[in-house]
Z-matrix of the N, CA and C atoms (Angstrom, degrees):
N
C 1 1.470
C 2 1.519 1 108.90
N 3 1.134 2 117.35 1 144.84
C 4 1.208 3 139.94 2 -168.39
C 5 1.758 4 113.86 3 -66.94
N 6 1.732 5 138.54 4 65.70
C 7 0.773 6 134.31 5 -173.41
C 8 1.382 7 103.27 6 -32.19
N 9 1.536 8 102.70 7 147.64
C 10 1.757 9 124.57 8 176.30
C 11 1.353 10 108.19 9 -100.31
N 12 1.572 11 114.37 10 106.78
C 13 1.693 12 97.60 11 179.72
C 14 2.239 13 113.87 12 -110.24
N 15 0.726 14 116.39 13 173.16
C 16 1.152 15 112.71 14 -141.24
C 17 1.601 16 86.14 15 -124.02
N 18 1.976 17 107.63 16 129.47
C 19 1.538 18 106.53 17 -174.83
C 20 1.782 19 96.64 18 -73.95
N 21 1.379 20 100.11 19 178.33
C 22 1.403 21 110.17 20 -173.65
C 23 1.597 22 89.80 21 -84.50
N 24 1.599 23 100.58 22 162.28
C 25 1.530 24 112.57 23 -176.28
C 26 1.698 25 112.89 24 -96.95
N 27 1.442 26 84.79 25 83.85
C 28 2.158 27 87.40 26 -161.90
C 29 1.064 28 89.13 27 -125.62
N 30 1.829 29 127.82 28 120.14
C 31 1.370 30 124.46 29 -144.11
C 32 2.036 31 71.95 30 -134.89
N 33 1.208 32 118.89 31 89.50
C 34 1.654 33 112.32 32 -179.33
C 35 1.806 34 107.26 33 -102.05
N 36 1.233 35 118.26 34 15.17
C 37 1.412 36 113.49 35 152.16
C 38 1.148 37 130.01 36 -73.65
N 39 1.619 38 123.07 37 61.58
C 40 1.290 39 142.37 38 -155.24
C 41 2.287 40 98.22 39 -39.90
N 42 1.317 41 94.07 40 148.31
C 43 1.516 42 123.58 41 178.38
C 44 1.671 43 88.71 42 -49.62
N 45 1.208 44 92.12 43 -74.52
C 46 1.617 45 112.48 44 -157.88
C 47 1.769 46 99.23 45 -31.31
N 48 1.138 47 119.73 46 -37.69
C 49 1.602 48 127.37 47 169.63
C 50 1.705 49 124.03 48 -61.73
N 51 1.510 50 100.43 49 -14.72
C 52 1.491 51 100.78 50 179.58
C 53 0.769 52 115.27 51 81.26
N 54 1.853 53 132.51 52 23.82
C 55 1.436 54 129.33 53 -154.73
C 56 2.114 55 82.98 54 -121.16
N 57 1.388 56 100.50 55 121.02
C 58 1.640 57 112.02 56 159.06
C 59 1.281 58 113.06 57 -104.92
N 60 1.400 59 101.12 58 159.56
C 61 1.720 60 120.57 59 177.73
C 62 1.465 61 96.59 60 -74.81
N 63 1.987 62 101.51 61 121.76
C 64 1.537 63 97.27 62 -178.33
C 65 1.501 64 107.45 63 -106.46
N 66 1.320 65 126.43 64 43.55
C 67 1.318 66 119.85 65 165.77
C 68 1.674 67 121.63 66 -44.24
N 69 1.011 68 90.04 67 156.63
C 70 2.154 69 93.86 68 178.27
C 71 1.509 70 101.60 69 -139.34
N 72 1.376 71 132.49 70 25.46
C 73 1.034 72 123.19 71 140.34
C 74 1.852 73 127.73 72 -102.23
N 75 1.137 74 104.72 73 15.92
C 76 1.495 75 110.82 74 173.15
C 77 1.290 76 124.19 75 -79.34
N 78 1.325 77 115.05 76 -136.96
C 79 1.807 78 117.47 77 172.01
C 80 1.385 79 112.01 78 -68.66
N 81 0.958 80 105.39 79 169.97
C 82 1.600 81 106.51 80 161.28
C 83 1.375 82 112.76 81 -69.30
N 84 1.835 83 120.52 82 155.28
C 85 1.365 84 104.03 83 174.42
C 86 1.153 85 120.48 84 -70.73
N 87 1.308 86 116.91 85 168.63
C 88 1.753 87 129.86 86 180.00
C 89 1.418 88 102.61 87 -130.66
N 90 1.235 89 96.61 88 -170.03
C 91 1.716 90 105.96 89 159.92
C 92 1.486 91 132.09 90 -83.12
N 93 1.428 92 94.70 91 9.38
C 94 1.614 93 91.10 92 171.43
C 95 1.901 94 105.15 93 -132.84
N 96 1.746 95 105.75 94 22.79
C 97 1.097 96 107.95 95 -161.38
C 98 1.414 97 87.63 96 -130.09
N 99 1.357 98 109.36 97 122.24
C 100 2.268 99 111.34 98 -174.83
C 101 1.570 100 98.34 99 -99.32
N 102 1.714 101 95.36 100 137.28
C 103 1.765 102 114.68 101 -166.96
C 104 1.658 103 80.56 102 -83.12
N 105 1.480 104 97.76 103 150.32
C 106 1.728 105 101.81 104 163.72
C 107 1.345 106 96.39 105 -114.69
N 108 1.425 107 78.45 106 127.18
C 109 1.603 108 102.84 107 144.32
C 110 1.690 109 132.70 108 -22.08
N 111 1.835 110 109.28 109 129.79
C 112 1.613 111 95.69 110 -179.28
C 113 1.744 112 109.50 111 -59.99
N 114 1.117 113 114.35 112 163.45
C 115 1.633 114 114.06 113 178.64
C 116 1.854 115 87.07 114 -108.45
N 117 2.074 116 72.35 115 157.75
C 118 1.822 117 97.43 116 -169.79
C 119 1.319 118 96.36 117 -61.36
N 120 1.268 119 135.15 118 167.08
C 121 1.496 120 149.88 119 157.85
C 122 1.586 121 107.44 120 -54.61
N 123 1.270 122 126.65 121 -6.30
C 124 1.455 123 112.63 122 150.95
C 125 0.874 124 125.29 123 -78.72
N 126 1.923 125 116.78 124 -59.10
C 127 1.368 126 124.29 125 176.29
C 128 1.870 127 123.49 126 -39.59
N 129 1.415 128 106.05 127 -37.61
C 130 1.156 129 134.11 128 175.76
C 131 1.432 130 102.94 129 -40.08
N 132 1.916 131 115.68 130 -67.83
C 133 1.315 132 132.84 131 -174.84
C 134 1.343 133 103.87 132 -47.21
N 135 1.737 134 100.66 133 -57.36
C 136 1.324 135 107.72 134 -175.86
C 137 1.841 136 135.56 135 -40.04
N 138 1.796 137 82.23 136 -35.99
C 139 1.800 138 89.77 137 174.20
C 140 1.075 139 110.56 138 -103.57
N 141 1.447 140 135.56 139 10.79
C 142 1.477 141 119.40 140 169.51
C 143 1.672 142 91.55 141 -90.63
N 144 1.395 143 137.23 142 -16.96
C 145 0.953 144 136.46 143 172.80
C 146 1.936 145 120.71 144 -69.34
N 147 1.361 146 87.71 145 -45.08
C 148 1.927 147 78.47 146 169.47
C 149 2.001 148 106.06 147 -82.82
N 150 1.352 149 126.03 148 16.32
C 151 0.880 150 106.93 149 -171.31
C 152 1.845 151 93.29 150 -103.93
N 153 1.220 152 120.87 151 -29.43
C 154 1.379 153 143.07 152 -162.91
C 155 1.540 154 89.17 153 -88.00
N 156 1.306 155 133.82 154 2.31
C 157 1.852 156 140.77 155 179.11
C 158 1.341 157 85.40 156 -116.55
N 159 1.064 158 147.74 157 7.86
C 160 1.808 159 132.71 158 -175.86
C 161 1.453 160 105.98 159 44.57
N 162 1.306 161 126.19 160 66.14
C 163 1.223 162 119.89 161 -160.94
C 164 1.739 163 80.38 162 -147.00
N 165 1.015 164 99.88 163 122.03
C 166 1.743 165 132.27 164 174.92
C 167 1.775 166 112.17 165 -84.34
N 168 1.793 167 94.33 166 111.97
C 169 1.566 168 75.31 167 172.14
C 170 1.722 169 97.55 168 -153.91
N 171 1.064 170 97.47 169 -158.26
C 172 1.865 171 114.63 170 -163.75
C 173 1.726 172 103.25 171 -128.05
N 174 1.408 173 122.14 172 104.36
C 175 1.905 174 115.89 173 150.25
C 176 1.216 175 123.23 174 -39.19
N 177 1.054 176 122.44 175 127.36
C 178 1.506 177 108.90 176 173.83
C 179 1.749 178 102.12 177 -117.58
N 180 1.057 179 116.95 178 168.34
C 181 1.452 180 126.24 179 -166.01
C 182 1.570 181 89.96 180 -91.89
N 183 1.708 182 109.59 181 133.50
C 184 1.810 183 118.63 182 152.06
C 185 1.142 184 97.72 183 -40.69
N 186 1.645 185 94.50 184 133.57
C 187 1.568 186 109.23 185 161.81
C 188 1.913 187 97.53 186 -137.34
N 189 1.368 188 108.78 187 147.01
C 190 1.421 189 123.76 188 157.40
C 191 1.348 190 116.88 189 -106.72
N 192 1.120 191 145.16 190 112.94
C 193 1.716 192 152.60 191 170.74
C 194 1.858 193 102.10 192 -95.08
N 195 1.259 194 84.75 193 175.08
C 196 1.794 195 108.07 194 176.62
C 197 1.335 196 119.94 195 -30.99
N 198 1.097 197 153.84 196 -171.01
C 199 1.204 198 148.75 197 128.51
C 200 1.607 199 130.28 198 60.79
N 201 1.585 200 93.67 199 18.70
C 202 1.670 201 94.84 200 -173.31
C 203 1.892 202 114.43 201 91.01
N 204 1.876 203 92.38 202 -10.64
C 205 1.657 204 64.82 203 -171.45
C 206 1.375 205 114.14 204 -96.18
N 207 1.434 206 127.48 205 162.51
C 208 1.608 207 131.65 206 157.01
C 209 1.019 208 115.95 207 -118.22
N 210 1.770 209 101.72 208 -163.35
C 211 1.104 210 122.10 209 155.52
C 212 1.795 211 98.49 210 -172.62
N 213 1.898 212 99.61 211 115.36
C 214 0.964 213 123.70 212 -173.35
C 215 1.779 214 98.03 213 -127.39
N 216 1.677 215 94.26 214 126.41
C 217 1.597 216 117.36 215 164.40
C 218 1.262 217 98.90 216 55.02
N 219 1.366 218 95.15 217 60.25
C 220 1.730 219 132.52 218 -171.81
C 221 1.921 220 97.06 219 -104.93
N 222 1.354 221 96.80 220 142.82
C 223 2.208 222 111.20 221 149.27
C 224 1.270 223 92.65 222 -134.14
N 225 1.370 224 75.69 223 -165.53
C 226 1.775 225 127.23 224 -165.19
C 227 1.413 226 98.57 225 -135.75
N 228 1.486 227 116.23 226 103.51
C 229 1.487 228 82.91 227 -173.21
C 230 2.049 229 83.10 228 -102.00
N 231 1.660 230 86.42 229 165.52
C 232 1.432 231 110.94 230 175.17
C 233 1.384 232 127.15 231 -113.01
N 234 1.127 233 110.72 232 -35.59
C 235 2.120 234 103.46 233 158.60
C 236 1.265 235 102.11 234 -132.61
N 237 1.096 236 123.04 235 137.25
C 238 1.488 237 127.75 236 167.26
C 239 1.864 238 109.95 237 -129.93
N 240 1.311 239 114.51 238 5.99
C 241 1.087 240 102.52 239 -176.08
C 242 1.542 241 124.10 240 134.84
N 243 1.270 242 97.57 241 -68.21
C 244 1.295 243 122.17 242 171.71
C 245 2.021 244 134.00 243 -117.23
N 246 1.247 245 99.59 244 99.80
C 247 1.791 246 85.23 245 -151.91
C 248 1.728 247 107.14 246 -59.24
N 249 1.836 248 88.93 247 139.13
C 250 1.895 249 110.30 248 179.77
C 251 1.061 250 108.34 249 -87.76
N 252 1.419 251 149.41 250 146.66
C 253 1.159 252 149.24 251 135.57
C 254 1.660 253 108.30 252 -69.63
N 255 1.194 254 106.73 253 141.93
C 256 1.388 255 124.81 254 171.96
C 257 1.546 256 124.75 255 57.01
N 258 1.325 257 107.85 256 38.61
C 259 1.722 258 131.20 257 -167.97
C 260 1.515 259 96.27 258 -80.29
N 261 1.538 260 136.76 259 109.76
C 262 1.348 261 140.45 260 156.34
C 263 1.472 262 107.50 261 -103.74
N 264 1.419 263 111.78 262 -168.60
C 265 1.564 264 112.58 263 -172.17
C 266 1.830 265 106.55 264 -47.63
N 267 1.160 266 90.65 265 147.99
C 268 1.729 267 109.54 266 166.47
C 269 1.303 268 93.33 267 -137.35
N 270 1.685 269 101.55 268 160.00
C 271 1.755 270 115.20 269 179.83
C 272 1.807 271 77.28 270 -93.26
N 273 1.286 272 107.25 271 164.01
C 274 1.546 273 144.81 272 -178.93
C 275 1.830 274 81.21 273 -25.16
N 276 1.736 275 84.22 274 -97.10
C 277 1.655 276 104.58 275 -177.06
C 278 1.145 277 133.27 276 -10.49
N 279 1.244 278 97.48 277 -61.19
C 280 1.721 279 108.27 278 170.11
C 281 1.516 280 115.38 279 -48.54
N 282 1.201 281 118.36 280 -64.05
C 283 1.569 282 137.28 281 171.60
C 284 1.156 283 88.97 282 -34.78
N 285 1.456 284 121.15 283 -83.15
C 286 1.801 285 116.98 284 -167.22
C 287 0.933 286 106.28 285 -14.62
N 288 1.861 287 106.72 286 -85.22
C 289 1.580 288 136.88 287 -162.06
C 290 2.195 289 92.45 288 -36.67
N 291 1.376 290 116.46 289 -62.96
C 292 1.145 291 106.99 290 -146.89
C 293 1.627 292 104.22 291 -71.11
N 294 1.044 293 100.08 292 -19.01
C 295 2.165 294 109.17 293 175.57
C 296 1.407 295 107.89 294 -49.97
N 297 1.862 296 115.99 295 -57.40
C 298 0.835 297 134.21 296 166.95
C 299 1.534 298 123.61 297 -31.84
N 300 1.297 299 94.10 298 -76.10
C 301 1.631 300 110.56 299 -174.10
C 302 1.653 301 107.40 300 -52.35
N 303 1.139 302 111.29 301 -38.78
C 304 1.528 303 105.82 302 163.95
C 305 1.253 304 138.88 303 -70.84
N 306 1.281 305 117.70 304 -35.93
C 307 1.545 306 117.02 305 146.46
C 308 1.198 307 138.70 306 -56.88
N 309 1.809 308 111.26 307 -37.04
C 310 1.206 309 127.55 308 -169.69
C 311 1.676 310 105.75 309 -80.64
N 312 1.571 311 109.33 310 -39.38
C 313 1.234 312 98.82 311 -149.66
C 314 2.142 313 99.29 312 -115.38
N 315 1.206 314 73.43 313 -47.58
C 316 1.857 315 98.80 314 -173.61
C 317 1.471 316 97.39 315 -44.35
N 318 1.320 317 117.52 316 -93.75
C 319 1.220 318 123.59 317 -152.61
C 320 1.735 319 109.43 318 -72.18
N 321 1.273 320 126.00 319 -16.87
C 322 1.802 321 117.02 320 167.30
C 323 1.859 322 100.11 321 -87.49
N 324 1.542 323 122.63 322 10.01
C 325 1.466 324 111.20 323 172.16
C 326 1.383 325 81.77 324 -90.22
N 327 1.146 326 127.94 325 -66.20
C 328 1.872 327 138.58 326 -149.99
C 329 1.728 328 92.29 327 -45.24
N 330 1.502 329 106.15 328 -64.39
C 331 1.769 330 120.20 329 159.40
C 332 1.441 331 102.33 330 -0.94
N 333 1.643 332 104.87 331 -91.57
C 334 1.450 333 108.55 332 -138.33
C 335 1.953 334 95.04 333 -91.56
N 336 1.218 335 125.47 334 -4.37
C 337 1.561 336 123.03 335 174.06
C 338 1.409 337 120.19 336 -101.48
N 339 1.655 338 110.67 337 -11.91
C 340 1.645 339 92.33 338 -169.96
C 341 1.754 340 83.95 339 -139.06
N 342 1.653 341 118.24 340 -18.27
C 343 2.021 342 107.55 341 -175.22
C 344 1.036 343 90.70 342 98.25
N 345 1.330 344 152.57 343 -12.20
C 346 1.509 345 136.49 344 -167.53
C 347 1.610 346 109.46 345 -148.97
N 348 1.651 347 117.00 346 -175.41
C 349 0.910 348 147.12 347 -157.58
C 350 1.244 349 120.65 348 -93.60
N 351 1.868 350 139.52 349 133.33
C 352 0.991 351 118.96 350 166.08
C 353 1.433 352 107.60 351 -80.63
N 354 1.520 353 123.71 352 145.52
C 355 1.029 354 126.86 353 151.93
C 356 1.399 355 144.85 354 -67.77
N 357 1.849 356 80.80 355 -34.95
C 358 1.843 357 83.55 356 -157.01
C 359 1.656 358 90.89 357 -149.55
N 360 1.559 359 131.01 358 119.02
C 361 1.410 360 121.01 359 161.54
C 362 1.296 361 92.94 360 -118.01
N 363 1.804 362 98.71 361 146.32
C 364 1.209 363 158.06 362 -173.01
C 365 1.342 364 116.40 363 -74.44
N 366 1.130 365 147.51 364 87.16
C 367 1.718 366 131.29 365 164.44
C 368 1.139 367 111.58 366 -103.10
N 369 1.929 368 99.93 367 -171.05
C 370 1.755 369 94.68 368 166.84
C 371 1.866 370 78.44 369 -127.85
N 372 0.788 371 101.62 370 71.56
C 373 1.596 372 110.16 371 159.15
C 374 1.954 373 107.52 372 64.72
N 375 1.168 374 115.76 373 -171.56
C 376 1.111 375 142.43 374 148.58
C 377 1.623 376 154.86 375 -103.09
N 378 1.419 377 93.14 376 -60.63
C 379 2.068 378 88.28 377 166.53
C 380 1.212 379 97.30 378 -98.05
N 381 1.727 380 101.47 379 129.53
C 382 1.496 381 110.58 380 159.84
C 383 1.454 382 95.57 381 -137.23
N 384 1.710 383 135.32 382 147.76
C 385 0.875 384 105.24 383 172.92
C 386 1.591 385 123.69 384 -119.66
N 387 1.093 386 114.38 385 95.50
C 388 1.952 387 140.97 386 158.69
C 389 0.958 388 146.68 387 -135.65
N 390 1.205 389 114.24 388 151.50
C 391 1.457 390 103.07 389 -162.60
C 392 1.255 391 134.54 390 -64.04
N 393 1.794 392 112.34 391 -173.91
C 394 1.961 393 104.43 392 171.93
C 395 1.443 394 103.75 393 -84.37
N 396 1.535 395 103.18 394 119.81
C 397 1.062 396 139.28 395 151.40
C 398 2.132 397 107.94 396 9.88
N 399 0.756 398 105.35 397 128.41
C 400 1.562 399 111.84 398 -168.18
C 401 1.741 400 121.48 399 30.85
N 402 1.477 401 103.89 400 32.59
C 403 1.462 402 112.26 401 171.80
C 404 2.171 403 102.91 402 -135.15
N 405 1.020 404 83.83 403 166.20
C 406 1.709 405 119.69 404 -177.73
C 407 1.708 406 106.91 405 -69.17
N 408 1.650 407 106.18 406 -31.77
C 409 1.444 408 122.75 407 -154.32
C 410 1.992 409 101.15 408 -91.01
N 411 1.176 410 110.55 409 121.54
C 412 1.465 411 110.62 410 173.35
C 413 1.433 412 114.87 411 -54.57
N 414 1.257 413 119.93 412 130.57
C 415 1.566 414 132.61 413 137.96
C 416 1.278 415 126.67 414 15.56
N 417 1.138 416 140.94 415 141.37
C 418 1.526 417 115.94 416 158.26
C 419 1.875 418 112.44 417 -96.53
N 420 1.673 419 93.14 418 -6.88
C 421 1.508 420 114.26 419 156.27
C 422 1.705 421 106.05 420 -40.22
N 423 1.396 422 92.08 421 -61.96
C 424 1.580 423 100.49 422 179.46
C 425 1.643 424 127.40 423 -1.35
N 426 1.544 425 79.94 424 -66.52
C 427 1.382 426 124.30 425 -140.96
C 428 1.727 427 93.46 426 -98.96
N 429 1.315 428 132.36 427 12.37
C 430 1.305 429 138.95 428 -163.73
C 431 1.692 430 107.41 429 35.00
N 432 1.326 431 119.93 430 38.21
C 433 1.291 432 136.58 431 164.59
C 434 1.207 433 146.61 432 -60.65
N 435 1.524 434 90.69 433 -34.71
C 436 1.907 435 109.91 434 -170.47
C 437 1.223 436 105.98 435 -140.48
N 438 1.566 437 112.50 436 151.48
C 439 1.445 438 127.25 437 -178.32
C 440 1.319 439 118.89 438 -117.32
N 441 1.488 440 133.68 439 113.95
C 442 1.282 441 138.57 440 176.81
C 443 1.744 442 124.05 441 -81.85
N 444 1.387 443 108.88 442 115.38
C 445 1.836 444 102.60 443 -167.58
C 446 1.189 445 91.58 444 -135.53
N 447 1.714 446 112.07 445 119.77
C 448 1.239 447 140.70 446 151.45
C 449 1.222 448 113.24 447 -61.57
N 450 1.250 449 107.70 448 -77.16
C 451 1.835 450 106.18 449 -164.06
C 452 1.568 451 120.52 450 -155.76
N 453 1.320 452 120.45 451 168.18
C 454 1.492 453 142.17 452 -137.27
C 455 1.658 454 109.28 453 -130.60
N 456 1.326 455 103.48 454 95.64
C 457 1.727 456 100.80 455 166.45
C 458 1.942 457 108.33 456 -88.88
N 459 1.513 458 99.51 457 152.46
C 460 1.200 459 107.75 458 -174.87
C 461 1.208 460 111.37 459 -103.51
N 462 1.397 461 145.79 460 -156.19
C 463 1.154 462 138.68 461 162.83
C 464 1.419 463 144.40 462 -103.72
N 465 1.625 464 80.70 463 0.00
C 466 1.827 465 110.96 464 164.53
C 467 1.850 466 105.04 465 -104.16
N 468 1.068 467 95.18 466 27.37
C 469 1.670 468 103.79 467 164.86
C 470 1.906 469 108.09 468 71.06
N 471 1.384 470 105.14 469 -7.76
C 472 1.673 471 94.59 470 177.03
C 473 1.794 472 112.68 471 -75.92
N 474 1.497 473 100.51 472 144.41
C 475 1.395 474 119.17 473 169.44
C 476 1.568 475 116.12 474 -76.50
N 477 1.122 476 109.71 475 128.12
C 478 2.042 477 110.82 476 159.70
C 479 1.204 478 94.99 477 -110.34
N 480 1.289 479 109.68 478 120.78
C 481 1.830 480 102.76 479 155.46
C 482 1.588 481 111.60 480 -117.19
N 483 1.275 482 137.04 481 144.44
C 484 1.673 483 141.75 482 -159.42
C 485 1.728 484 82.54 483 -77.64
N 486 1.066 485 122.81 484 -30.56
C 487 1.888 486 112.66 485 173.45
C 488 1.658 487 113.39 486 -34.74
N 489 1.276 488 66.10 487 -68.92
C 490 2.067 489 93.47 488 -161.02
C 491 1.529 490 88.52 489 -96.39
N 492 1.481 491 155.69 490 -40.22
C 493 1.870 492 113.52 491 170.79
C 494 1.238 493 109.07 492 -110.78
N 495 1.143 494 124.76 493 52.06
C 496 2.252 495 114.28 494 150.94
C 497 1.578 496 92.76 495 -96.27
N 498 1.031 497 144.75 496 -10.32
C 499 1.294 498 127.03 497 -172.55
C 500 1.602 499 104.69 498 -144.37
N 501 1.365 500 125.37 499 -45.29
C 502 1.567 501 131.70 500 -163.34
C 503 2.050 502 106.01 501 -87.49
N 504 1.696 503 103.56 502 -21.09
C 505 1.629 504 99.15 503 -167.59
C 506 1.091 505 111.30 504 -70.71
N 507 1.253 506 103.32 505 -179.06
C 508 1.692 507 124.28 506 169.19
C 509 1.813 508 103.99 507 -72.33
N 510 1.519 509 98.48 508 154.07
C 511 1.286 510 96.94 509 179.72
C 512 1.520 511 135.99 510 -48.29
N 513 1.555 512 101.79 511 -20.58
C 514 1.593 513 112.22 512 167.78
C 515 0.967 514 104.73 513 -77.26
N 516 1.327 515 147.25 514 -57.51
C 517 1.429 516 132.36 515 -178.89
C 518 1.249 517 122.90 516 -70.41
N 519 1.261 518 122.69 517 -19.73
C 520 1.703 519 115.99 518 147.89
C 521 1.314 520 114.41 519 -35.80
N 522 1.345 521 114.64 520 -88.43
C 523 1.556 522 124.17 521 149.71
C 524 1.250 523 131.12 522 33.26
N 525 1.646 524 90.95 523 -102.41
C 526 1.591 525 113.88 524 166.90
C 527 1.489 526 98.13 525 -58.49
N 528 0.685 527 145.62 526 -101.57
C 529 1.597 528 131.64 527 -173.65
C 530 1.709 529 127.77 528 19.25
N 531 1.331 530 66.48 529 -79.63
C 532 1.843 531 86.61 530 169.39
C 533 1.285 532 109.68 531 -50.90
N 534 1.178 533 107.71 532 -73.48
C 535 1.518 534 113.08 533 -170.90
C 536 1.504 535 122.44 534 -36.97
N 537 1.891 536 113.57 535 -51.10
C 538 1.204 537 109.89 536 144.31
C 539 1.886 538 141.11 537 -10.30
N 540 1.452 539 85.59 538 -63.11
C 541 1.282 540 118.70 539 -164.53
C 542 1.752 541 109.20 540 -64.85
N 543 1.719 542 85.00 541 -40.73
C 544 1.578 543 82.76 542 -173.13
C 545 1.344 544 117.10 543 -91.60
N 546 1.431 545 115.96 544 -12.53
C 547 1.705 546 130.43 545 161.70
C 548 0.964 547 127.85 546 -40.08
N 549 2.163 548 94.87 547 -51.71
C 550 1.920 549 96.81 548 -179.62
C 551 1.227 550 111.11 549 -81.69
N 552 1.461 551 124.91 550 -5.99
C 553 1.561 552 114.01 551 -162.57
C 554 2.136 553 91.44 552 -73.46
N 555 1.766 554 102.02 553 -37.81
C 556 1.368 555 95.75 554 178.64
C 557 1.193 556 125.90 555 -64.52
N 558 1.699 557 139.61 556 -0.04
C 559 1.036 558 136.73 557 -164.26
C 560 1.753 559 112.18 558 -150.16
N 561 1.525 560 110.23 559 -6.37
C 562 1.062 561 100.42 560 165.62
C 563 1.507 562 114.76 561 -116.36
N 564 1.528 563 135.49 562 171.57
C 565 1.503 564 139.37 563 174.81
C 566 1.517 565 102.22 564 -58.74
N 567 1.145 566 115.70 565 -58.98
C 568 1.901 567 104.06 566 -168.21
C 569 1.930 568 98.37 567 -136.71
N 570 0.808 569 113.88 568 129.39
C 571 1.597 570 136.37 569 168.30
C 572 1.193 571 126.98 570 -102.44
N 573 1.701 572 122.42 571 102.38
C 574 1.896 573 106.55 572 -176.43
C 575 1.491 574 86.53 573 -133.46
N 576 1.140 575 109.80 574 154.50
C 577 1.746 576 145.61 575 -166.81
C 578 1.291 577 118.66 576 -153.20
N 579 0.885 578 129.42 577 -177.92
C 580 1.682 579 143.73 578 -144.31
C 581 1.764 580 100.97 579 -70.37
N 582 1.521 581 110.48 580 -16.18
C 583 1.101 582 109.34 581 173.40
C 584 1.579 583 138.16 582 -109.21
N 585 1.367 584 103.97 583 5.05
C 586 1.198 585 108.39 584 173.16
C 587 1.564 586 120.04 585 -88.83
N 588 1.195 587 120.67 586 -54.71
C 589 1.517 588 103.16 587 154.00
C 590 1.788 589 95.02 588 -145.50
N 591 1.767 590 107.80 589 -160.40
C 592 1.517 591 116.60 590 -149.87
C 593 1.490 592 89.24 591 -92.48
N 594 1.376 593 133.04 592 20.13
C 595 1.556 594 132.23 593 -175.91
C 596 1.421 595 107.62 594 -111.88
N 597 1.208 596 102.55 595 -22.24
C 598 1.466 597 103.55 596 161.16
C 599 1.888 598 130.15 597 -115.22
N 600 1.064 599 99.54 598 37.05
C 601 1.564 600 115.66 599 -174.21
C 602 1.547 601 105.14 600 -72.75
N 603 0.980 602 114.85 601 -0.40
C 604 1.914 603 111.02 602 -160.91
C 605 1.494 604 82.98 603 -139.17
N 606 1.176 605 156.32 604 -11.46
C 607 1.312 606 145.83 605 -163.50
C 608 1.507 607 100.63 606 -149.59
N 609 1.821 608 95.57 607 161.78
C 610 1.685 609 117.47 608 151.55
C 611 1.520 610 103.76 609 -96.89
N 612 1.639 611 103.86 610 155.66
C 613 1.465 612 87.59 611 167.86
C 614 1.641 613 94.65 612 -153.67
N 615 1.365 614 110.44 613 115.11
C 616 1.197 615 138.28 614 -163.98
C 617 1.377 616 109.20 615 -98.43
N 618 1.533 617 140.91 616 124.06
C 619 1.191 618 155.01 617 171.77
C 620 1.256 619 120.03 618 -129.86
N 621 1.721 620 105.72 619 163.04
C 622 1.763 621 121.10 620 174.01
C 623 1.344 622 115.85 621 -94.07
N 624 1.624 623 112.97 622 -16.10
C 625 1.498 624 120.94 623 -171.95
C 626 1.128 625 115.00 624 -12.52
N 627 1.825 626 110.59 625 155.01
C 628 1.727 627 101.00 626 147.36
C 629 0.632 628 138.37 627 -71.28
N 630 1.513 629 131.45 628 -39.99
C 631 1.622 630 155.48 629 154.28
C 632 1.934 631 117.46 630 0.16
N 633 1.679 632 88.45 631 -21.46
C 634 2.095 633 78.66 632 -157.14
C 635 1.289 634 99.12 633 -116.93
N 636 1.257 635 131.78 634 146.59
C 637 1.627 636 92.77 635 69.92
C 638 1.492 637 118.75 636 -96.81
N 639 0.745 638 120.63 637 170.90
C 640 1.625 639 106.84 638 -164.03
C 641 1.804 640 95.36 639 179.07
N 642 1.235 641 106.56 640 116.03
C 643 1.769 642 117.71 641 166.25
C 644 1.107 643 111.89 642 -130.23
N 645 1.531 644 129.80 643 133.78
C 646 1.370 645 147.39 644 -175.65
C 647 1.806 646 119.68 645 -153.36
């Protein structure tokens, strides 16, 4: 049977944003505890769908911040499989897509290139809210949209990071890289890696946007 491992407890939807833990199996609400909102009949689909993945997660309440940004029909997720470092709100979708991509793609690459298991992936989080990079146009960060992943511990304790193997690794971590790479382009809206420009040389950065499909 398929041990259940448990993401790390890295809650990076900073306070200062107004963002609470929207679990609904806790207390009842109070006055210092915010009711969520019913979700649209997508979001809805969306979570009977990470629930039918055995994938453990948290509601979080719509929020609107500064500048256009949110995060609407947003979690937290809490096991998905493989523990994330630095996992804050995701919209539904995203969560799906990234449950997926880790079962589907992650752990039978680690499989068939190294014999073993990832343990542990690496990001630099998800909602932040600013824009794309030398444009006017918000993030899909923004929007708790997109997920940023540096790098990959194994279970014999070695590091991959997309820094140091899309170009510098050994032929397995070339590999796995790619393979990664070419997984999310099938399952997420837009995919950029070490080759689309020098802002993403150290990361993947995986989104729901409208903008894509789009892999680079």
């Amino acid at each position: 049977m398929r041990s259940r491992l448990l993401i790390l407890p890295v809650f990076v939807l900073l306070s200062a944003c107004g963002m609470i833990d929207g679990r609904t199996d806790g207390p009842r609400p109070s006055q210092n505890v915010e009711r969520l909102s019913p979700p649209s009949a997508d979001t809805r689909q969306c979570l009977a769908n990470l629930q039918r993945q055995d994938v453990r997660f948290r509601r979080l309440p719509d929020r609107h911040f500064s500048n256009g940004c949110r995060a609407i029909g947003a979690v937290q997720l809490v096991e998905v499989g493989t523990p994330t470092r630095n996992l804050g709100a995701m919209t539904c979708p995203l969560a799906e897509r990234y449950a997926r991509w880790t079962r589907e793609v992650l752990q039978p690459s680690a499989r068939e290139h190294f014999g073993q298991q990832v343990t542990l992936v690496e990001t630099f989080g998800t909602y932040g809210c600013r824009n794309i990079a030398g444009t006017g146009r918000l993030s899909e960060h923004g929007k708790a949209n997109a997920i940023d992943i540096s790098a990959f511990r194994l279970a014999d304790g070695r590091r991959i990071t997309v820094l140091g193997g899309w170009n510098n690794g050994d032929r397995r971590e070339r590999a796995f890289l790619r393979d990664l790479h070419r997984g999310a382009c099938e399952r997420f809206e837009i995919v950029l890696g070490p080759e689309a420009n020098a802002a993403h040389r150290d990361h993947f950065h995986f989104d729901m946007g409208s903008r894509g499909p789009y892999c680079r």
